[in-house]
Residue, then its C-alpha position, 0 to 999 in steps of 0.5 A: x449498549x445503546x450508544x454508536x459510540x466507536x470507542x464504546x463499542x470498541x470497549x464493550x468487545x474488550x478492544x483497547x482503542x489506541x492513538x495511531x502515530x505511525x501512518x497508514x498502518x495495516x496493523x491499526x487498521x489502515x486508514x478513516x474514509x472521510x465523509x464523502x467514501x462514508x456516504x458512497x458505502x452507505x448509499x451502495x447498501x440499498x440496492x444488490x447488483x451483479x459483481x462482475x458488472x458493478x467491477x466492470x464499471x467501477x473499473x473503468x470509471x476509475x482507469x479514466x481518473x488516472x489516465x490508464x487503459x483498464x483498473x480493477x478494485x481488489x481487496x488490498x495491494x497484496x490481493x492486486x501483486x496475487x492476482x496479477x502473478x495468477x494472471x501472468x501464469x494462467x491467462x484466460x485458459x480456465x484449466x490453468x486458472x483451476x489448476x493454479x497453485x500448481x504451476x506445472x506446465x506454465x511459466x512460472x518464475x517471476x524476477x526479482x532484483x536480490x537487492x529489491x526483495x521486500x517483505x510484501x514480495x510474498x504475495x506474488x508466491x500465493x499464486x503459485x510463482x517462484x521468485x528467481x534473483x538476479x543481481x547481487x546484494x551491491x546491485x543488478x545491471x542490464x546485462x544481469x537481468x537479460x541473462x536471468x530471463x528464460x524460458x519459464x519467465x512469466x514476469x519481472x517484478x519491481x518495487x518502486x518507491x519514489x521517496x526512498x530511491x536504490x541508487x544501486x538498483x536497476x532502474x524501472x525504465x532499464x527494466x522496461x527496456x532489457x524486459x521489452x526486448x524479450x517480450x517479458x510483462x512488467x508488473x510494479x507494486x508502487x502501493x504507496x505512489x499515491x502523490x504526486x497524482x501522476x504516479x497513479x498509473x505512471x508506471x503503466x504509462x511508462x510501459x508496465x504491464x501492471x501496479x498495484x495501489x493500496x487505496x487506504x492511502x487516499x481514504x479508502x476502505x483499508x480492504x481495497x485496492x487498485x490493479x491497474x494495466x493493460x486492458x488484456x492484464x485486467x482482462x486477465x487478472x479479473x478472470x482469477x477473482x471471486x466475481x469470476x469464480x462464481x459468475x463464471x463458475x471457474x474455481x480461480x485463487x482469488x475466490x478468498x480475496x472477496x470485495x463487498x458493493x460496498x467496498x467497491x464504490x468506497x474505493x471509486x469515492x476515494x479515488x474521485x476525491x483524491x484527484x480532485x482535492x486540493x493537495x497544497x492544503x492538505x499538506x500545508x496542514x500536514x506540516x502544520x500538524x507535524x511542526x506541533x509535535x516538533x516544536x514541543x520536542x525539539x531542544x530537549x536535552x539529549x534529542x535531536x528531532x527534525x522534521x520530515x518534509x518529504x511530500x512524494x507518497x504516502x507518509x507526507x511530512x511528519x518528525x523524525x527524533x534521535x535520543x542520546x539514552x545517556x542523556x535522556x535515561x531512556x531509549x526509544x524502544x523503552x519510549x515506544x513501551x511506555x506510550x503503549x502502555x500509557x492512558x490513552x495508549x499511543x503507537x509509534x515504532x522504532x523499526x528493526x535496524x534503526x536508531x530513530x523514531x518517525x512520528x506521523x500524523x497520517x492517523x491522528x483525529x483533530x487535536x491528538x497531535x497535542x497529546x502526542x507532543x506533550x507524552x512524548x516530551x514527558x517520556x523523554x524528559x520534557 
């Protein structure tokens, strides 16, 4: 073919393009760097430079942004929880970062409140860690988390999620606190925290040694992220990578987790952009874009759909629709399906547990928020 038609290229490989209603969802891809992280991935494919410098700087660029000590671009959120937990084991002693998965004779055992276990805690396994509870399935206390601290505790990790707050849980400025008092690191995987601006890089100030950032949120390749810390953590953290694996010829984990120069400087583009955009209008047409896809659905018989106007991380505004299948004839399930399978194909999801729908805006192009409205008030009898 002769076309940079995405869609046809997309078709000539036999891949269906879809319309993404979730979010930023890794599964479809992650995000769409705006022009602006485009240009900078273009600019840095004429000219090669040594990765550990170009890490180097980059990293420092963008830790004064945010207002932490040191940063480090990886490739994802997940590769960041990696090699920080192989930083917490191995340090800087290159026997133990070769020597990693295999933990013997390290410290070892990261914390974890029972009730704060997530689906992405495994990537703080991959090095090599275990994963030690404490608390219970109703909560975790202060005194909980003193006992469970030992001598093969490496860390204590927490999930932070600003928009979604465990009133059960121990909070992170108690964690920061019993876990000082023992000399224990904090790391934070707060991938989403990406607004308010202050919570990049808030839980570093707060006292963690580590939070990770998953920068597809803000535009970025859906491949980068950001290590955020301490400048002994990054230290640390960077001599496990894949620069330091060949620059410095030590055979660390993180060899897989490569970054190309141009991931690099796409990731230093979307953080400049984003702690200079103008946020209000950005989720004014955030609100503006979901109040479309609720005014068309909103009094159907047998749905009930509100809008969602949380602001705080990653999934700002969007419509959240409950449907009464005795009313509608349909489930939201069967919903789900038959957007799939409709032309053009449209994803949503009903999560595992859940009686609703949530449809967002994060991945739609222009204009796709009619298409999604008009489908959705068909299937559900509009």
């Amino acid at each position: 073919m002769t076309n940079l038609d995405p869609t046809g290229l997309y078709e000539e490989l036999g891949a269906k393009p879809v319309v993404n209603a979730i979010g930023s969802l890794t599964l479809l891809g992650g995000s769409t760097p705006p022009p602006e992280v485009k240009e900078a991935m273009d600019a840095a494919e004429s000219a090669y430079v040594p990765m550990t410098e170009l890490q180097e700087r980059a990293g420092a660029f963008i830790a004064g942004l945010v207002g932490v000590p040191a940063a480090y671009v990886t490739s994802g959120a997940g590769s960041a929880l990696t090699l920080a937990t192989a930083a917490l084991m191995a340090g800087d002693d290159d026997g133990k970062i070769q020597q990693l998965p295999d933990t013997d004779g390290m410290k070892d055992e990261i914390l974890i409140q029972r009730r704060g276990r997530y689906w992405y805690d495994r990537c703080l396994e991959l090095a090599g860690a275990r994963l030690v509870e404490f608390g219970s399935p109703d909560g975790a206390t202060a005194d909980d988390l003193a006992r469970a601290i030992g001598p093969k505790t490496a860390a204590v990790h927490c999930l932070v999620q600003e928009e979604l707050p465990d009133p059960a849980a121990l909070p992170l400025e108690e964690v920061l606190r019993v876990a000082g008092e023992a000399g224990v690191p904090v790391t934070v995987d707060a991938a989403g925290q990406i607004y308010p601006l202050e919570n990049i890089g808030k839980y570093v100030r707060m006292g963690a040694a580590f939070q990770c950032v998953a920068t597809k949120y803000i535009g970025a390749p859906q491949s980068t992220g950001l290590a955020l810390g301490t400048e002994e953590m990054i230290r640390k953290l960077s001599l496990q990578t894949f620069a330091s694996y060949e620059g410095r010829r030590v055979r660390g984990v993180g060899r897989p987790q490569k970054v190309d120069r141009q991931e690099v400087l796409g990731a230093v583009a979307a953080v400049k952009r984003w702690m200079s955009l103008n946020h209000e209008d950005r989720l004014a047409g955030d609100e503006q874009r979901s109040r479309a896809i609720l005014d068309r659905v909103a009094g159907l018989p047998g749905v009930d759909a509100a809008l969602i106007d949380n602001v705080v991380g990653h999934n700002a505004f969007g419509v959240r629709i409950r449907a009464d299948a005795g009313v509608t004839g349909v489930s939201l399930p069967e919903v789900v399906d038959r957007l799939k399978a409709g032309e053009p194909p449209i994803w949503t999801r009903v999560r595992p547990g859940e009686d609703w729908m949530d449809v967002h805006v994060f991945g739609l192009a222009p204009g796709q928020e009619a298409l999604v409205a008009d489908r959705l008030a068909r299937e559900l009898g509009g």
